[in-house]
N, C-alpha and C positions, 0 to 999 in steps of 0.2 A: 724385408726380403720376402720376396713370396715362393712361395712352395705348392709343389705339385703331385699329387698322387703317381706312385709309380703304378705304368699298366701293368692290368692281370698278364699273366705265364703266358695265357691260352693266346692275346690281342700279338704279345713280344712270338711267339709262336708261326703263327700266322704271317706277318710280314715278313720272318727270316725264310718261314719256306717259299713264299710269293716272290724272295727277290731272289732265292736260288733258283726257282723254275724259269725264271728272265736270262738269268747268267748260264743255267746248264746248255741253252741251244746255242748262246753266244759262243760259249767256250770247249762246245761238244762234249758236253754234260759235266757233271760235278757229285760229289759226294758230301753228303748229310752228315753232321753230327749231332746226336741226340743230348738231351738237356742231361743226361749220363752220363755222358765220355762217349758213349759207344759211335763208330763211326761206319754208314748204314754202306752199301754196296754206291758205286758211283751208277749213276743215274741221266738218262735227256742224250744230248747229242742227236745227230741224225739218224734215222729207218736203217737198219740194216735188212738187206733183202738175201731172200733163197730163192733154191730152183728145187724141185723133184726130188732130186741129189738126195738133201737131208731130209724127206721121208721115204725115201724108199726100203722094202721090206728086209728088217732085219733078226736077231735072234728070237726078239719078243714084239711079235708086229713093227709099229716104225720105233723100238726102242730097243735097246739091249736088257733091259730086265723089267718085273712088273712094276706096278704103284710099291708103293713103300708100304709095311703093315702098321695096323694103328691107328689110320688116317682122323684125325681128330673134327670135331664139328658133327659127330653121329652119320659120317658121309661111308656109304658103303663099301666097301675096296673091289668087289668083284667087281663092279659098275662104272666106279671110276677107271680100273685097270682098262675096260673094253673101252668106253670113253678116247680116253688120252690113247691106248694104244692101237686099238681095231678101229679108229673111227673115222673120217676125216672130215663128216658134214655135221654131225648131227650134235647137240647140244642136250641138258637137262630140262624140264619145261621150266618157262618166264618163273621168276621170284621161288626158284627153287631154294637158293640160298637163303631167303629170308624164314624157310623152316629147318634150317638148324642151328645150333647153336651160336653162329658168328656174330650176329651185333649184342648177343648179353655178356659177350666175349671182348669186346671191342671194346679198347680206351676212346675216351672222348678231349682225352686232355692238348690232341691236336699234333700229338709228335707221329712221325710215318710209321709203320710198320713193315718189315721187310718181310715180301711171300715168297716165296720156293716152289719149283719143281717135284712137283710128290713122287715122281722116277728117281730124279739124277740126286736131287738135295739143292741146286742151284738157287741161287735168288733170281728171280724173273721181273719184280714189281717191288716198288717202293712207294707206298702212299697214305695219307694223303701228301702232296706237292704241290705249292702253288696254288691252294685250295684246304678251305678246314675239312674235320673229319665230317662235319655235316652237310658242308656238299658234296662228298664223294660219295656218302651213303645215297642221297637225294638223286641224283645222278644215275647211280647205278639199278634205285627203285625203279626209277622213271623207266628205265630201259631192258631193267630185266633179270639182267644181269651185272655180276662185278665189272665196272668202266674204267680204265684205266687211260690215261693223257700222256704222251709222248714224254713229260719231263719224270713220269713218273715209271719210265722203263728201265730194265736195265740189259741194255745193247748186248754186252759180250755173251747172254744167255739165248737172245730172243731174239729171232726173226719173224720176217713178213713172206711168203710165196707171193712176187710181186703179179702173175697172173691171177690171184685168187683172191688173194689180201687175206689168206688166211694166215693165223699165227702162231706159231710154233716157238717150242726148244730149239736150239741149235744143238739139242742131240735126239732130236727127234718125236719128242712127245706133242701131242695136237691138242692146241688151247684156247682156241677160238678164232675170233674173225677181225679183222680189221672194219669196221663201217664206221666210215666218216660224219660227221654232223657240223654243222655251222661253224661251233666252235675249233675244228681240225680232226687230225685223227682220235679215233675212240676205238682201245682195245679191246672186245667184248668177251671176256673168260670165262670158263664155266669153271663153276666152282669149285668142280671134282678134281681139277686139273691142279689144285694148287697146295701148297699145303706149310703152314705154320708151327711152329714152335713153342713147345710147351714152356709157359713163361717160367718153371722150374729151372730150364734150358737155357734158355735167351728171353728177354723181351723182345727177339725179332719173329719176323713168323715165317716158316717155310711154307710154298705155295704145292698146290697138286694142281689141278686143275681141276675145277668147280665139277668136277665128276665129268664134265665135260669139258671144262676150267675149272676145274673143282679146286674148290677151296679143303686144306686136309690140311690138321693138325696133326703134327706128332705128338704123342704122348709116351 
């Protein structure tokens, strides 16, 4: 009888999220389960779009209250706060994220990570999807910014201003742009915008936005 090595975690990994990023647009998206039990927010489906509507000015610029305190990654909170909630164009500069603490932060073992809204607390992103954690980082170097793929959104939080393609909370926080490349849409987040979970907490991460998509942990 012959025998065969069973593949590494990281190879079995990989193809389960590759075949859910196929299935989530087929079936107008799908939810992850981690090699934990934990079962990640559902994910993929079609764009949901806005209008004006969901940024227009409210208690705290386009949101009802500020960034959340504590923003984890060494990301500033008065910066992020103007960011996400005063801003609607402007971003962090290129490879901002790559000076803080996120990728010595980052699991590499291939399972998604779930990012949040550093306003509301929502999940906004699930990733990586359909992609190891080493091309989403490679990806995101490339461009700048944190890059997010259509199976790796999650709809019921986040929309697109279809005259802008910019992309927002659906409760109003501002998280980057929509620019498309070869591969489809690519969601470009600033770091500030996002914000993560202290793995004490969860192994998920809540997003801010990267200060302009800010990436923010809780702590």
């Amino acid at each position: 009888m012959r025998l065969t090595r069973p593949l590494p975690r990281r190879v079995i990994l990989a193809g389960t999220t590759r075949a859910l990023a196929a299935s989530s647009m087929l079936l107008g998206g799908s939810s992850f389960v981690r090699a934990d039990g934990e079962v990640l927010p559902k994910t993929g489906g079609y764009m949901k779009f806005c209008d004006e509507e969901t940024m227009k000015p409210k208690t705290h610029g386009t949101s009802l209250a500020p960034v959340q305190p504590n923003l984890r990654w060494n990301v500033d909170g008065s910066t992020a706060d103007r960011i996400c909630n005063f801003n609607r164009k402007y971003a962090e500069y290129a490879g901002y994220w790559e000076t803080t603490s996120f990728l010595k932060e980052l699991s590499h073992e291939g399972e998604p990570i779930v990012y949040y809204d550093s306003v509301t607390g929502k999940p906004l992103f699930v990733a990586p999807i359909g992609r190891s954690m080493a091309e989403f980082i490679s990806e995101s170097r490339t461009h700048g910014w944190p890059s997010f793929r259509d199976q790796e959104v999650v709809w019921e939080n986040m929309r697109v201003l279809k005259a802008t393609g910019e992309a927002v909370s659906a409760d109003g926080t501002h998280l980057g742009h929509n620019l498309p490349d070869a591969k489809g849409n690519r969601y470009c987040i600033k770091c500030a915008r996002i914000k993560r979970r202290s793995p004490c907490i969860s192994r998920t991460a809540p997003f801010g936005v990267l200060a302009w998509l800010t990436w923010t942990l809780h702590v």
